[in-house]
PyMOL Python script that loads the backbone (N, CA, C, O; Angstrom):
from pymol import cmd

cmd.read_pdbstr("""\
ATOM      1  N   UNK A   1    -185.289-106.148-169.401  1.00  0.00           N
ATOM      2  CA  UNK A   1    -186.536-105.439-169.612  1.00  0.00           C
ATOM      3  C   UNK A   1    -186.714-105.164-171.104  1.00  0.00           C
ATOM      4  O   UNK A   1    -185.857-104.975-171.967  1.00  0.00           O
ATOM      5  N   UNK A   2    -188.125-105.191-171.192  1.00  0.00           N
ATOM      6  CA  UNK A   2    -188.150-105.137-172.832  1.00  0.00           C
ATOM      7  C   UNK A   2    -188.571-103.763-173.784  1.00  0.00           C
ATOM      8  O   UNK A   2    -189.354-103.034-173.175  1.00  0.00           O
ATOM      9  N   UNK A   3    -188.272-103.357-174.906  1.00  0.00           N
ATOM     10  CA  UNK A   3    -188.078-101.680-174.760  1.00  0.00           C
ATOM     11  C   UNK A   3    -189.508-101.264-174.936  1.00  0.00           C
ATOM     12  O   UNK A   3    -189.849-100.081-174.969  1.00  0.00           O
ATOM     13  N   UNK A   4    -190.448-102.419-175.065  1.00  0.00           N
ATOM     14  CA  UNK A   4    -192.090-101.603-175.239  1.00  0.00           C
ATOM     15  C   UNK A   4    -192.686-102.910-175.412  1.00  0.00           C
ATOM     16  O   UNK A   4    -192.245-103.916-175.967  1.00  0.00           O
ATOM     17  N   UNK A   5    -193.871-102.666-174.770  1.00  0.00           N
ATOM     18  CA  UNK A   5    -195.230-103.180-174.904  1.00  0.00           C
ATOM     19  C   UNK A   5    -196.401-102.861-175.788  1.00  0.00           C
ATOM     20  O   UNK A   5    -196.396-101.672-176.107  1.00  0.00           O
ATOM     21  N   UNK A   6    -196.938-103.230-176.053  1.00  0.00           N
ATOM     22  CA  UNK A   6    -197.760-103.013-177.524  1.00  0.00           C
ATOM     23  C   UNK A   6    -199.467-104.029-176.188  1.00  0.00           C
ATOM     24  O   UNK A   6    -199.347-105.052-175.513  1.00  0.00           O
ATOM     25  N   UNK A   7    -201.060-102.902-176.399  1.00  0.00           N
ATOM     26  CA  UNK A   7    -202.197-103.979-176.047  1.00  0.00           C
ATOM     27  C   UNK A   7    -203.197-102.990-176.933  1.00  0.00           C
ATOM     28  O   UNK A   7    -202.907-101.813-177.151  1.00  0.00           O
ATOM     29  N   UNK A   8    -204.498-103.666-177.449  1.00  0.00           N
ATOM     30  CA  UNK A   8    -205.293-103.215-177.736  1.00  0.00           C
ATOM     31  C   UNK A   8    -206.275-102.921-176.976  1.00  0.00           C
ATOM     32  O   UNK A   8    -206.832-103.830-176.362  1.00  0.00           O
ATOM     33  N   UNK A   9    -206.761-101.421-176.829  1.00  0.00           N
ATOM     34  CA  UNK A   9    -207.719-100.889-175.687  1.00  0.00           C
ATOM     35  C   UNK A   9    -208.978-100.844-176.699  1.00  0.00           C
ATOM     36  O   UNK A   9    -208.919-100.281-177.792  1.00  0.00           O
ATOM     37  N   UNK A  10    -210.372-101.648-176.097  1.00  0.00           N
ATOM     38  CA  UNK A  10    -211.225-101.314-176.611  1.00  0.00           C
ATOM     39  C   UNK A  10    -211.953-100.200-175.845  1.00  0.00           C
ATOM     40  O   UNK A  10    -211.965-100.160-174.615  1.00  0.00           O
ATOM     41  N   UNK A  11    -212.637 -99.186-176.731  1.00  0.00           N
ATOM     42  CA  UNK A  11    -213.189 -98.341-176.254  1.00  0.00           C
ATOM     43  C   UNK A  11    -214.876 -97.819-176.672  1.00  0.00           C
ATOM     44  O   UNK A  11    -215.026 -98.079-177.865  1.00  0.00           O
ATOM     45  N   UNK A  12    -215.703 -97.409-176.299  1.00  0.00           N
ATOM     46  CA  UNK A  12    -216.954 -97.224-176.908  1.00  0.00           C
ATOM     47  C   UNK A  12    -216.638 -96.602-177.805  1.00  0.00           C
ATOM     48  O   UNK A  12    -217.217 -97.330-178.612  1.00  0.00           O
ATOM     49  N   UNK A  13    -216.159 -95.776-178.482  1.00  0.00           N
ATOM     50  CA  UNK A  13    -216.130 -94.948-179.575  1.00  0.00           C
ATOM     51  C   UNK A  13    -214.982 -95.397-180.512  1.00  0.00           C
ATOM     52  O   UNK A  13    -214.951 -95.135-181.714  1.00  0.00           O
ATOM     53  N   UNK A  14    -214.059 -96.088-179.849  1.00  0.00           N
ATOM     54  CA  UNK A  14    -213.149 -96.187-180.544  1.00  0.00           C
ATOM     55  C   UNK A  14    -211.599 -97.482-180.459  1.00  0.00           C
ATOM     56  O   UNK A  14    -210.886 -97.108-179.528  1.00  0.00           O
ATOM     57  N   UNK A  15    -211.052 -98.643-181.076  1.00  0.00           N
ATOM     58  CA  UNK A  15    -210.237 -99.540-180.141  1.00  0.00           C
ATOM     59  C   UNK A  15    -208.977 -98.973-180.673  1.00  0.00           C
ATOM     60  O   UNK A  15    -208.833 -99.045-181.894  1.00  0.00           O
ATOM     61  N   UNK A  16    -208.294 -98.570-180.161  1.00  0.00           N
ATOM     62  CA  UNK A  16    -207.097 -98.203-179.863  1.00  0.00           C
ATOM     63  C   UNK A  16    -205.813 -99.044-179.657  1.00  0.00           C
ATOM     64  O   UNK A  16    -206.159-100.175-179.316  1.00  0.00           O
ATOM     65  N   UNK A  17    -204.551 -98.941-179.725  1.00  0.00           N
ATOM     66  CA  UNK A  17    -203.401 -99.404-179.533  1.00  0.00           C
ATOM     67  C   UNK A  17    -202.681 -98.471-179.245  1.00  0.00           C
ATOM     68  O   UNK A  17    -202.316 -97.444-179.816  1.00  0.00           O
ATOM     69  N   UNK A  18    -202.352 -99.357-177.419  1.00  0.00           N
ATOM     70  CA  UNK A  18    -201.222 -98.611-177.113  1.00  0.00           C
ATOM     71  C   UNK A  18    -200.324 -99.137-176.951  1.00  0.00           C
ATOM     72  O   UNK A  18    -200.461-100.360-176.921  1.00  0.00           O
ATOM     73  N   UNK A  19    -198.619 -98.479-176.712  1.00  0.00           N
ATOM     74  CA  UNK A  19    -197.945 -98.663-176.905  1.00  0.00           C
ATOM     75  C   UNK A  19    -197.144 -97.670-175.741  1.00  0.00           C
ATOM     76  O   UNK A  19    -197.093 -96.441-175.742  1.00  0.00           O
ATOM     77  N   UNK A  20    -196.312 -98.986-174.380  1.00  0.00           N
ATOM     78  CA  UNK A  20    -195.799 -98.609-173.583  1.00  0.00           C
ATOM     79  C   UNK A  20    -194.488 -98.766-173.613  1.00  0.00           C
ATOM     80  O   UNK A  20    -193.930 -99.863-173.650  1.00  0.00           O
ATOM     81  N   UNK A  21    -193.824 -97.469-173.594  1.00  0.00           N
ATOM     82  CA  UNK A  21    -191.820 -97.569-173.771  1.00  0.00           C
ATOM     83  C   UNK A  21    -191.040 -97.498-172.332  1.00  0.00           C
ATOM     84  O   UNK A  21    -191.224 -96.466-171.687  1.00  0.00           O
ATOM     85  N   UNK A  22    -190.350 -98.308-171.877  1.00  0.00           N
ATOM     86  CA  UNK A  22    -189.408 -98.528-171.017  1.00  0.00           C
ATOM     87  C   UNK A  22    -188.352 -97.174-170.729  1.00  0.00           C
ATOM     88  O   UNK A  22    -187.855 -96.714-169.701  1.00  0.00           O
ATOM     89  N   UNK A  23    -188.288 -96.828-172.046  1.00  0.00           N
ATOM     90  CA  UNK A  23    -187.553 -95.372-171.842  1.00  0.00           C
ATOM     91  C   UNK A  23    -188.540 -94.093-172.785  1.00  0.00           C
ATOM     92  O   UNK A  23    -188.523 -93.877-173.997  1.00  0.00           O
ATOM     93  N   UNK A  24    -189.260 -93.481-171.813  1.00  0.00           N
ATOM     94  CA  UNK A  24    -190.025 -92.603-172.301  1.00  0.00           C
ATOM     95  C   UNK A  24    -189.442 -91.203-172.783  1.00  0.00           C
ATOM     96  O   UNK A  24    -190.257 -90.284-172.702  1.00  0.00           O
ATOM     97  N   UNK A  25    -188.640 -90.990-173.093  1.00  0.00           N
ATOM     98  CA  UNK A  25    -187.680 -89.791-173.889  1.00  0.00           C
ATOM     99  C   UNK A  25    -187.803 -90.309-175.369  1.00  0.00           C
ATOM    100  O   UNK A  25    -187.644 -89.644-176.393  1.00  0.00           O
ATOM    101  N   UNK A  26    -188.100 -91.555-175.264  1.00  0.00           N
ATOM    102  CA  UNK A  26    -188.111 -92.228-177.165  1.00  0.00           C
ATOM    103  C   UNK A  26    -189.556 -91.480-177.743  1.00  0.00           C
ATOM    104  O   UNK A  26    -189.531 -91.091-178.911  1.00  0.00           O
ATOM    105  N   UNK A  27    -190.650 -91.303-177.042  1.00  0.00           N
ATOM    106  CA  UNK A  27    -191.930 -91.186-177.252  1.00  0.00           C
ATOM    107  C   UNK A  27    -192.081 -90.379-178.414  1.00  0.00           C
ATOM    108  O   UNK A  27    -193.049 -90.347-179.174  1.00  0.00           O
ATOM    109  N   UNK A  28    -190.990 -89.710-178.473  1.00  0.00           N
ATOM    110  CA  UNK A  28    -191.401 -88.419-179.801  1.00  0.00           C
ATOM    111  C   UNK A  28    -190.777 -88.966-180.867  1.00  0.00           C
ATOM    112  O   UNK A  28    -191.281 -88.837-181.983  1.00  0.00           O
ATOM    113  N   UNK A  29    -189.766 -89.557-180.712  1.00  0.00           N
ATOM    114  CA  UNK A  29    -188.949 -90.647-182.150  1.00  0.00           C
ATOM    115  C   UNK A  29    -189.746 -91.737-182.225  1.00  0.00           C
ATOM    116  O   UNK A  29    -189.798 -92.188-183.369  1.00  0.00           O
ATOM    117  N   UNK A  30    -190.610 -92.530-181.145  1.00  0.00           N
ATOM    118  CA  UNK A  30    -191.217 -93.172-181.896  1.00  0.00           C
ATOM    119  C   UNK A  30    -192.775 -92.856-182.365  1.00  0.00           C
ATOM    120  O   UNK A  30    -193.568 -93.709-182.762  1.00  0.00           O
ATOM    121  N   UNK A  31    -192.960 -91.836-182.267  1.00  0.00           N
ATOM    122  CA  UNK A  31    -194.071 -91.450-182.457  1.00  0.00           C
ATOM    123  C   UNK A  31    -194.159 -90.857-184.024  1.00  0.00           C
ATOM    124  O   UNK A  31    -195.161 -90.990-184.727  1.00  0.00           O
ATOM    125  N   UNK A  32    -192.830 -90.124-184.476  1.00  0.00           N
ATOM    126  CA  UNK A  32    -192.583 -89.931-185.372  1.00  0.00           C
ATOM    127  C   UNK A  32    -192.100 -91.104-186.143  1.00  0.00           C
ATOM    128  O   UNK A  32    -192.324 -90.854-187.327  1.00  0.00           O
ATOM    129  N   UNK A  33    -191.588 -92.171-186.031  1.00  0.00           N
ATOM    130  CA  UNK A  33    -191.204 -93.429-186.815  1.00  0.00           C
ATOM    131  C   UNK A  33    -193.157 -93.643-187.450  1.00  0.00           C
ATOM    132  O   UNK A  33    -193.793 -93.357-188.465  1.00  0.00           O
ATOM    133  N   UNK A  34    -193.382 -94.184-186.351  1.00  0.00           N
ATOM    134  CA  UNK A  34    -195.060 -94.716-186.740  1.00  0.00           C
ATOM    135  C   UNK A  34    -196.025 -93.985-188.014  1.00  0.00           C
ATOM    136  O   UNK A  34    -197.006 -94.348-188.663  1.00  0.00           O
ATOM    137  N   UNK A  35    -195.362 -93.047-187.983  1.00  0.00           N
ATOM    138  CA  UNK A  35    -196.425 -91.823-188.925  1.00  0.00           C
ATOM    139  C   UNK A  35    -196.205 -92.887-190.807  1.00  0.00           C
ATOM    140  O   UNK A  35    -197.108 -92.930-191.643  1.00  0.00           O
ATOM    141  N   UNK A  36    -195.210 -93.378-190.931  1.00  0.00           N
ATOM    142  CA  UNK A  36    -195.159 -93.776-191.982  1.00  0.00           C
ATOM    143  C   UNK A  36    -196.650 -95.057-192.174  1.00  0.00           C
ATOM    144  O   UNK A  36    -196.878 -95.563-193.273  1.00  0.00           O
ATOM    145  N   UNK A  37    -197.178 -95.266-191.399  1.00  0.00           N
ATOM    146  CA  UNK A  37    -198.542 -96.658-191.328  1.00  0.00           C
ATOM    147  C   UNK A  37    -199.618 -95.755-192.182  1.00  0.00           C
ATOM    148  O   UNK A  37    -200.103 -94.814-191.553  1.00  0.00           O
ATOM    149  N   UNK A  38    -199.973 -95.899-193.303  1.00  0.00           N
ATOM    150  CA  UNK A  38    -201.172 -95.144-193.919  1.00  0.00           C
ATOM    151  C   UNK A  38    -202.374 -95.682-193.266  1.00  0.00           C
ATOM    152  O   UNK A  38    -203.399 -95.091-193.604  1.00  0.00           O
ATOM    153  N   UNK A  39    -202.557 -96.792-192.289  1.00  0.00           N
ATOM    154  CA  UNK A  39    -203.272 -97.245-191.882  1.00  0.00           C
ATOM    155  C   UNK A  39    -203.722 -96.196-190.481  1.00  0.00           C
ATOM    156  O   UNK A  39    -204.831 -96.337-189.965  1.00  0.00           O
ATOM    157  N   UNK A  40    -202.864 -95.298-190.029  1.00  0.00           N
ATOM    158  CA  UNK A  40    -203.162 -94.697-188.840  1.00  0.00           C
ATOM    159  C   UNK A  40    -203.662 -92.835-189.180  1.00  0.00           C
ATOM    160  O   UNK A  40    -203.162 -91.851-189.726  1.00  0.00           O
ATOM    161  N   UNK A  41    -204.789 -93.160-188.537  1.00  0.00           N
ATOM    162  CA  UNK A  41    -205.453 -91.941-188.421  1.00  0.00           C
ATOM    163  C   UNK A  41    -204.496 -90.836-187.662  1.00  0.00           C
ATOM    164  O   UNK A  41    -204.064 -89.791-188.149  1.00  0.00           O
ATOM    165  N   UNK A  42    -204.320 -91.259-186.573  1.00  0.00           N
ATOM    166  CA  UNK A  42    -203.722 -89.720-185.485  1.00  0.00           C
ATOM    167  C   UNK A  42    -203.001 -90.397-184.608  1.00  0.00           C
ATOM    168  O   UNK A  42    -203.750 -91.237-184.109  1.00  0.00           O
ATOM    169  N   UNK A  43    -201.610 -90.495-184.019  1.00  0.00           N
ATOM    170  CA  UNK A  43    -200.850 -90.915-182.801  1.00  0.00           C
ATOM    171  C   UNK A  43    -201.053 -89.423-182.052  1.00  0.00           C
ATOM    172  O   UNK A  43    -201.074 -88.264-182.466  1.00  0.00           O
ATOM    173  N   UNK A  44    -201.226 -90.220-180.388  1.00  0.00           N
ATOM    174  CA  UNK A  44    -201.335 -89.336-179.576  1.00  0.00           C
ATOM    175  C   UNK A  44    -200.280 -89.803-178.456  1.00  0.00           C
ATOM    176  O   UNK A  44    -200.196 -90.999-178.177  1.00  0.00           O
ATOM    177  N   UNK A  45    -199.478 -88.846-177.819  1.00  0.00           N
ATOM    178  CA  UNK A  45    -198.772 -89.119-176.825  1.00  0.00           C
ATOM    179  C   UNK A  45    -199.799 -88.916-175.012  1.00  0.00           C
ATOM    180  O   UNK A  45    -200.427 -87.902-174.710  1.00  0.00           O
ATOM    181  N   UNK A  46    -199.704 -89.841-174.362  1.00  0.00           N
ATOM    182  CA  UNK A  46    -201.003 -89.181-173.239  1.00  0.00           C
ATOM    183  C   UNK A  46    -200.136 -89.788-171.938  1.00  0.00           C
ATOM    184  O   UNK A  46    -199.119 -90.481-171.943  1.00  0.00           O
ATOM    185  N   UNK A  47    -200.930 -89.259-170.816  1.00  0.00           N
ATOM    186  CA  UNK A  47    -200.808 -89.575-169.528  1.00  0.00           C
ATOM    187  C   UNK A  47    -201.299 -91.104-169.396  1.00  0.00           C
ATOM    188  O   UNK A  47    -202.289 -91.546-169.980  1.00  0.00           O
ATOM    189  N   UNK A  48    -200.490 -91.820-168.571  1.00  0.00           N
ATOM    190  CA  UNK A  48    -200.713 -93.425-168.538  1.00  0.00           C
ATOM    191  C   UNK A  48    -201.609 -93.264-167.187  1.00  0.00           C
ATOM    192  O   UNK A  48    -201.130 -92.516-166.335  1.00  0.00           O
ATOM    193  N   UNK A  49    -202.847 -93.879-166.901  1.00  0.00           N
ATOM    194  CA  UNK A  49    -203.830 -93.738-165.769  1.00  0.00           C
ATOM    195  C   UNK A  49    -204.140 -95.196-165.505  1.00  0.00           C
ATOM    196  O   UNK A  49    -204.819 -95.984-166.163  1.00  0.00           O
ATOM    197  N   UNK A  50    -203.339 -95.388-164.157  1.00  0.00           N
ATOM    198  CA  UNK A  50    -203.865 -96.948-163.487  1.00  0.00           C
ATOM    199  C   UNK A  50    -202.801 -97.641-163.150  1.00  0.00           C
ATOM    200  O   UNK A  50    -202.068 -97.245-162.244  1.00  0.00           O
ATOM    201  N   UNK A  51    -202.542 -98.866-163.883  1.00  0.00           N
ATOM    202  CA  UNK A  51    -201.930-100.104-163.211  1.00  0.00           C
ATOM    203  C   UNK A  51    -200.835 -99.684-164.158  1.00  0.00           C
ATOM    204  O   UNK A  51    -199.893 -99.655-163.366  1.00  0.00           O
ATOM    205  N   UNK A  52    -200.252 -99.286-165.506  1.00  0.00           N
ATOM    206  CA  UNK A  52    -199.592 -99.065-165.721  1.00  0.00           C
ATOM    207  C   UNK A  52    -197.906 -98.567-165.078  1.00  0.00           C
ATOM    208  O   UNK A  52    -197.803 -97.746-164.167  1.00  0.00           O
ATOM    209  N   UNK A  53    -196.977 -99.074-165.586  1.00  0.00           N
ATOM    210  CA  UNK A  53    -195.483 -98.839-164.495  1.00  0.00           C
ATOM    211  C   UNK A  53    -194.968 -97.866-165.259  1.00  0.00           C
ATOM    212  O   UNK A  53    -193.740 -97.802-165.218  1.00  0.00           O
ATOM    213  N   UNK A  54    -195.617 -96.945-166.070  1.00  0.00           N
ATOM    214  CA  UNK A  54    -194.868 -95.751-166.850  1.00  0.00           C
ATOM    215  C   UNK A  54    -195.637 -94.621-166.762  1.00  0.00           C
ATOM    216  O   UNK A  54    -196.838 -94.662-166.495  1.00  0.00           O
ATOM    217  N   UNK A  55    -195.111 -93.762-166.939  1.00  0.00           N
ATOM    218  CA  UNK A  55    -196.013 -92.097-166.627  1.00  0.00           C
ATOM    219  C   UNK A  55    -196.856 -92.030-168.288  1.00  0.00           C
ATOM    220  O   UNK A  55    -197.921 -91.422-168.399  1.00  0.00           O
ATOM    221  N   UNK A  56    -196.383 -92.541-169.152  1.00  0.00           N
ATOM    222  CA  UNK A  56    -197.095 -91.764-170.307  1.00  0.00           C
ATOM    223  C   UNK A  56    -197.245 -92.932-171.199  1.00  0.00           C
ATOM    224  O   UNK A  56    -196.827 -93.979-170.704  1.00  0.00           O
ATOM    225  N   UNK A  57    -197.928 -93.048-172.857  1.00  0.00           N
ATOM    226  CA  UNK A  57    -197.983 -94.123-173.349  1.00  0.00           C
ATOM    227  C   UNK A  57    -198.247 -93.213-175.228  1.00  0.00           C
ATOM    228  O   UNK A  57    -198.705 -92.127-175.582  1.00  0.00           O
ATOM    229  N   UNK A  58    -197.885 -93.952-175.673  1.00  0.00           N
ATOM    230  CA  UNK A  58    -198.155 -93.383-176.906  1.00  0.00           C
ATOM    231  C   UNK A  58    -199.681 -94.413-177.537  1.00  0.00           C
ATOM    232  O   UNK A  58    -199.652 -95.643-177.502  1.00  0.00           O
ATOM    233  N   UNK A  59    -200.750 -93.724-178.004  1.00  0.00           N
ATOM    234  CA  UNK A  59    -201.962 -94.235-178.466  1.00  0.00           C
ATOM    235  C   UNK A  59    -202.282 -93.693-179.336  1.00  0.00           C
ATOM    236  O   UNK A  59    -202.446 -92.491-179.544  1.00  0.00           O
ATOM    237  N   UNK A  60    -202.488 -95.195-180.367  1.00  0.00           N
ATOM    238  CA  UNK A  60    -202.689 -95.308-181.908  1.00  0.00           C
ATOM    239  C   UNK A  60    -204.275 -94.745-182.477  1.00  0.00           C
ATOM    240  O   UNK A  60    -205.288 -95.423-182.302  1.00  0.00           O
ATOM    241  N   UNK A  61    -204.280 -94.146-182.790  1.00  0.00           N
ATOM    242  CA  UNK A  61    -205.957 -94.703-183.430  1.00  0.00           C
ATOM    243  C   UNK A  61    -205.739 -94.958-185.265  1.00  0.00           C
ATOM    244  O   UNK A  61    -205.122 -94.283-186.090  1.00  0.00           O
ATOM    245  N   UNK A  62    -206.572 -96.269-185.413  1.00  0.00           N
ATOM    246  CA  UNK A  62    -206.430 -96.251-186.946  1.00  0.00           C
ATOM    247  C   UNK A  62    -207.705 -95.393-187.576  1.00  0.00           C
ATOM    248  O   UNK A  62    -208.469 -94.532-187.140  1.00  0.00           O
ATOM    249  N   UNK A  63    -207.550 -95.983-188.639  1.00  0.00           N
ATOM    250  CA  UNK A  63    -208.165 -95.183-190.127  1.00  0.00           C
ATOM    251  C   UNK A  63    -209.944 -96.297-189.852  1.00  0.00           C
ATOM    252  O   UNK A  63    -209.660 -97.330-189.246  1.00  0.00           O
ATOM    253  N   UNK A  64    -211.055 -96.232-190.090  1.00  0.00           N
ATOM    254  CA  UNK A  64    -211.676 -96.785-189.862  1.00  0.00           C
ATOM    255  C   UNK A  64    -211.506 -98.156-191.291  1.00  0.00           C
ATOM    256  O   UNK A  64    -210.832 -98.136-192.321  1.00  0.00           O
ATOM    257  N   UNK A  65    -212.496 -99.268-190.696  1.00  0.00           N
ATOM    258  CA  UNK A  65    -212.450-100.264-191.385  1.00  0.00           C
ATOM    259  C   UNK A  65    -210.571-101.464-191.327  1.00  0.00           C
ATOM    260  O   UNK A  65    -210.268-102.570-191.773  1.00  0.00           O
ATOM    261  N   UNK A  66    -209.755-100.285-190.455  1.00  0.00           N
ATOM    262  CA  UNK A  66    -208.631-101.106-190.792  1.00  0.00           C
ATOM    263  C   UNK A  66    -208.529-102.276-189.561  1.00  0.00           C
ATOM    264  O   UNK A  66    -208.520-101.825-188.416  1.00  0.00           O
ATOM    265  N   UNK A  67    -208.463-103.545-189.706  1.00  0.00           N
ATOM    266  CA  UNK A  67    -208.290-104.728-188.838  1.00  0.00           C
ATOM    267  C   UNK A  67    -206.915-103.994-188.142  1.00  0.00           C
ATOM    268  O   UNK A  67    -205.923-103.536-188.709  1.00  0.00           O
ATOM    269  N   UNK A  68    -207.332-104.082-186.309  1.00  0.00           N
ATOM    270  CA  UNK A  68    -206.557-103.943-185.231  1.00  0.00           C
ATOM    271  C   UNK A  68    -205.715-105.133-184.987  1.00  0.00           C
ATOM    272  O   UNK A  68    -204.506-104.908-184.923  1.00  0.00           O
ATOM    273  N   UNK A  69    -206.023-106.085-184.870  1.00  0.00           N
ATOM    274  CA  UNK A  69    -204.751-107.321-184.808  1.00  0.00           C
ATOM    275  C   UNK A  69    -203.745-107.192-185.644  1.00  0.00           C
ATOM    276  O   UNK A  69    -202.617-107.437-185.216  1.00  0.00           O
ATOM    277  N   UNK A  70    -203.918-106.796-186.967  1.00  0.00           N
ATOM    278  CA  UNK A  70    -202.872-106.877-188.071  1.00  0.00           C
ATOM    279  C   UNK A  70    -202.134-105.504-187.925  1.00  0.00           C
ATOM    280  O   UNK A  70    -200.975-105.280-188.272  1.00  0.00           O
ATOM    281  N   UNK A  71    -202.864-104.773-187.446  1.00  0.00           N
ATOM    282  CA  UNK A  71    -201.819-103.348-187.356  1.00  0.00           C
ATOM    283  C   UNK A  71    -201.027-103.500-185.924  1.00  0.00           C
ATOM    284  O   UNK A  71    -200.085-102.760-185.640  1.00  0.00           O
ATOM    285  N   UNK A  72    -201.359-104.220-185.319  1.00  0.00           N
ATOM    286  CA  UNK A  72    -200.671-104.293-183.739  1.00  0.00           C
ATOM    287  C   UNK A  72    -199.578-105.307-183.951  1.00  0.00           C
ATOM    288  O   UNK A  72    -198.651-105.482-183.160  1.00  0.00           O
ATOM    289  N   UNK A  73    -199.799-106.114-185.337  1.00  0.00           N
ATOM    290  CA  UNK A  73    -198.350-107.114-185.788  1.00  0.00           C
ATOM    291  C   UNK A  73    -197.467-106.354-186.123  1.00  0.00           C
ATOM    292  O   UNK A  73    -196.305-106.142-185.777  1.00  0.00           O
ATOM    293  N   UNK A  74    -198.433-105.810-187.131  1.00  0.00           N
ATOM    294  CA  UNK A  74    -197.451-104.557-187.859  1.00  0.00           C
ATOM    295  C   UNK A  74    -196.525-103.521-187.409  1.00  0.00           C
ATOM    296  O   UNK A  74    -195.555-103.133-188.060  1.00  0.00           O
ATOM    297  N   UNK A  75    -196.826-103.159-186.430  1.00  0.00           N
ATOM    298  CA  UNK A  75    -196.434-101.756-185.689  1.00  0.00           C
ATOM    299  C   UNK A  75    -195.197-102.535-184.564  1.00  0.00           C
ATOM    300  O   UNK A  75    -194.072-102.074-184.376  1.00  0.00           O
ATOM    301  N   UNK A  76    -195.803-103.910-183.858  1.00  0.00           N
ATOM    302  CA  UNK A  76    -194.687-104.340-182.878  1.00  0.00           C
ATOM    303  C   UNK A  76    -193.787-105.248-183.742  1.00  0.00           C
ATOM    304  O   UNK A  76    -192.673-105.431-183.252  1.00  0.00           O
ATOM    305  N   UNK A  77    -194.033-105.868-184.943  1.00  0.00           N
ATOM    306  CA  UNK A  77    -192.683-106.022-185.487  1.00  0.00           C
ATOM    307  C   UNK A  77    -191.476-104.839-186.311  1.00  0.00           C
ATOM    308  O   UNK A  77    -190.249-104.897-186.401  1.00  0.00           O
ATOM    309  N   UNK A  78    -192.725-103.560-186.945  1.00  0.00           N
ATOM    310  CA  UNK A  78    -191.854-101.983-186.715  1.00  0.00           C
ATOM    311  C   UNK A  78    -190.907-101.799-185.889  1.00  0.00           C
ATOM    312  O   UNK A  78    -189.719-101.666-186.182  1.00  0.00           O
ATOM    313  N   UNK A  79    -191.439-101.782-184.698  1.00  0.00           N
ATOM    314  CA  UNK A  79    -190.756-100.892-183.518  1.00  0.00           C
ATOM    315  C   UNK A  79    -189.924-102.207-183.210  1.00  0.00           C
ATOM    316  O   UNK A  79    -188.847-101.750-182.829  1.00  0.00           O
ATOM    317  N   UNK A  80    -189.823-103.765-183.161  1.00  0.00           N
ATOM    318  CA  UNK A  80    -188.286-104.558-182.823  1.00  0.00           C
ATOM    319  C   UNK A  80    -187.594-103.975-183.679  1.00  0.00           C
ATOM    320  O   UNK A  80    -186.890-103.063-183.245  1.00  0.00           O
ATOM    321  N   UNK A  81    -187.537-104.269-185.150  1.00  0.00           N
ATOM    322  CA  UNK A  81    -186.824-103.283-185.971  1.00  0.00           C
ATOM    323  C   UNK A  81    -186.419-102.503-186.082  1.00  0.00           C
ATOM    324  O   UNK A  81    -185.421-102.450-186.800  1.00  0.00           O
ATOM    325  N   UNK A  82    -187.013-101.147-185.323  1.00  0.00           N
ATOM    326  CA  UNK A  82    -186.471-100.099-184.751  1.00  0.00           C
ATOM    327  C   UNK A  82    -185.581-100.160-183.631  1.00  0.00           C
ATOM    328  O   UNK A  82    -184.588 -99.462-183.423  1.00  0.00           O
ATOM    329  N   UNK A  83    -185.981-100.927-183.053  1.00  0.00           N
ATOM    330  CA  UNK A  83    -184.753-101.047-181.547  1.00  0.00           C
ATOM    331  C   UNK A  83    -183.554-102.231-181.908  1.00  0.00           C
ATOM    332  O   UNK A  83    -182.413-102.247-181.446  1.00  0.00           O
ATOM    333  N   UNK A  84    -183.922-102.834-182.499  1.00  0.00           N
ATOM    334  CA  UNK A  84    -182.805-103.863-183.053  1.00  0.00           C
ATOM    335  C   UNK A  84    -181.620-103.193-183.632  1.00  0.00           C
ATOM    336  O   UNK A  84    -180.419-103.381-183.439  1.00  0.00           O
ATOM    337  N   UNK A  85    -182.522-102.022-184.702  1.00  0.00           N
ATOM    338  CA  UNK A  85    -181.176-100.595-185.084  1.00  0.00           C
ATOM    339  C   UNK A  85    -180.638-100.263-184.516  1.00  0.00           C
ATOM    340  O   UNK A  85    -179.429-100.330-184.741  1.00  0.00           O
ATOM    341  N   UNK A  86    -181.159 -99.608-183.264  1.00  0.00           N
ATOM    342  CA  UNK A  86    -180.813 -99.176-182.840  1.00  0.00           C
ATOM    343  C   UNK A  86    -179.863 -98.976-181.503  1.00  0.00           C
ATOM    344  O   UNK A  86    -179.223 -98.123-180.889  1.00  0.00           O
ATOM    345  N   UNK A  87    -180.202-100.269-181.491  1.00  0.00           N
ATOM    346  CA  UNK A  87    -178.921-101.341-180.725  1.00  0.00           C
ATOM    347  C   UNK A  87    -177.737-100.991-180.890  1.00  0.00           C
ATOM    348  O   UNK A  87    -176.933-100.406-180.163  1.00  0.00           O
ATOM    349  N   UNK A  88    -177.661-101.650-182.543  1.00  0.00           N
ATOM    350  CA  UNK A  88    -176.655-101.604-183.644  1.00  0.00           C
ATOM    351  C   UNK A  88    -175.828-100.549-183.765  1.00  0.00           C
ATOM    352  O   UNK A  88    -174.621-100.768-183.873  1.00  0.00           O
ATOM    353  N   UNK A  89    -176.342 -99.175-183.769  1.00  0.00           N
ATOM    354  CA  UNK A  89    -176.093 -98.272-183.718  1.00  0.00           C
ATOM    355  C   UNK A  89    -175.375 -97.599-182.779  1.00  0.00           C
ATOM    356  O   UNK A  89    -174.655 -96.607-182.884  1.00  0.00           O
ATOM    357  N   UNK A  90    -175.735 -98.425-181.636  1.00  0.00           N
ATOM    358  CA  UNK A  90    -175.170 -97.684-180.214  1.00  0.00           C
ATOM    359  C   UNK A  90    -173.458 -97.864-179.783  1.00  0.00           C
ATOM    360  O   UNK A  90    -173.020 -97.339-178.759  1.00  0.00           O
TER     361      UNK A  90
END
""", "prot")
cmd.dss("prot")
cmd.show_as("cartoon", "prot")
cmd.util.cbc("prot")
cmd.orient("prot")
């Protein structure tokens, strides 16, 4: 199993990236890792609603004008990096 999923939610007001963790106790370490992206307006931790296989999801919103594909590279080659550490570490 893989430690997170990364999709872009479009929304009327706003497209979003979320970001689903396999082990949801990480949500606050990785929520706090992410803060370093000057590209991101506000991470929100929320209730996962639907087809989703996890109770909760962490959701990105960027800074306006910033391209969503390139921050969703950005952020899921972050977070392998982060778990690759943290592998390492274990």
């Amino acid at each position: 199993m893989l430690p997170f999923r990364s999709e872009i939610r479009n929304s009327p007001t706003q497209a979003t990236i979320k970001i689903f963790l396999s082990d949801e106790s990480l949500d606050g370490r990785i929520k706090k890792h992410l803060k370093h992206f000057k590209e991101i307006e506000d991470i929100e931790i929320t209730e996962s609603i639907g087809r989703n296989r996890v109770g909760e999801n962490i959701t990105v919103f960027l800074k306006d004008g910033v391209d969503i594909n390139k921050m969703k590279q950005s952020i899921d080659s972050s977070l392998w990096w982060y778990f690759e550490e943290d592998l390492v570490d274990e």
